[in-house]
C-alpha positions, -999 to +999 in steps of 0.1 A: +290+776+530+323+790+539+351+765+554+379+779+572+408+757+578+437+769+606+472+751+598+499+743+615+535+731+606+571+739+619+572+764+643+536+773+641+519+757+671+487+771+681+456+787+656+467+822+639+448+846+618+479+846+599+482+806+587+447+797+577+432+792+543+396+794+533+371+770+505+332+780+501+310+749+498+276+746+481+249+728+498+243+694+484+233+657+492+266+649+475+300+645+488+324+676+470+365+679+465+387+704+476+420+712+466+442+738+489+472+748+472+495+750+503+528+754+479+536+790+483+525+795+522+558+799+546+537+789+573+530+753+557+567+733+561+582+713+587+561+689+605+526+689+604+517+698+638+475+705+635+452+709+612+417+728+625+386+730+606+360+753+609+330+741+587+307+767+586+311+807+592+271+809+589+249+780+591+217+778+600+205+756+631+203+714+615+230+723+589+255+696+592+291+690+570+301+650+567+341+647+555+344+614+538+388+617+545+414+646+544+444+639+524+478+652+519+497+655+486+528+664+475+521+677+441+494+688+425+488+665+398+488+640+430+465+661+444+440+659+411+441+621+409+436+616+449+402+636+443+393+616+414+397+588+430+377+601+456+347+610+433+345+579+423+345+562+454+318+593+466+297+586+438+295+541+443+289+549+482+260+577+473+243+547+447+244+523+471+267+501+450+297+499+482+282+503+518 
């Protein structure tokens, strides 16, 4: 599945084909990290002003997307750890061992 998020910071204020970024998705039972590497886009500084997700590009009718949380991080070795630590967390919740 294709994921396309529209971003908006500073003077960007309203969804453009020109500040957007895209992840594909396999289907699974399982929740999945992404990392989007924001650094080098001009349209991505200032204030965060909206971030707009739209999960699928093709789906088929009961397809559905869950997001367990969105983060932001400064760095990307802070980026790494927050989705380790979000693996693990993903992983206890899908045994059952933290509701």
């Amino acid at each position: 599945y294709t994921t396309e998020f529209f971003l908006g910071a500073g003077d960007v204020a309203a969804a453009t084909p020109d500040a957007y970024m895209r992840t594909t998705t396999d289907a699974s039972d399982h929740f999945a990290s992404h990392i989007l590497d924001l650094s080098d886009k001009g349209f991505w500084t200032g204030k965060v002003n909206f971030v707009r997700f739209d999960f699928f590009t093709e789906s088929n009718t009961d397809d559905s997307m869950y997001i367990y949380s969105v983060r932001l991080a400064k760095t990307e070795q802070e980026a790494k750890a927050i989705a380790a630590e979000e693996a693990a967390v993903a992983d206890k919740k899908a045994e059952g061992i933290i509701g």
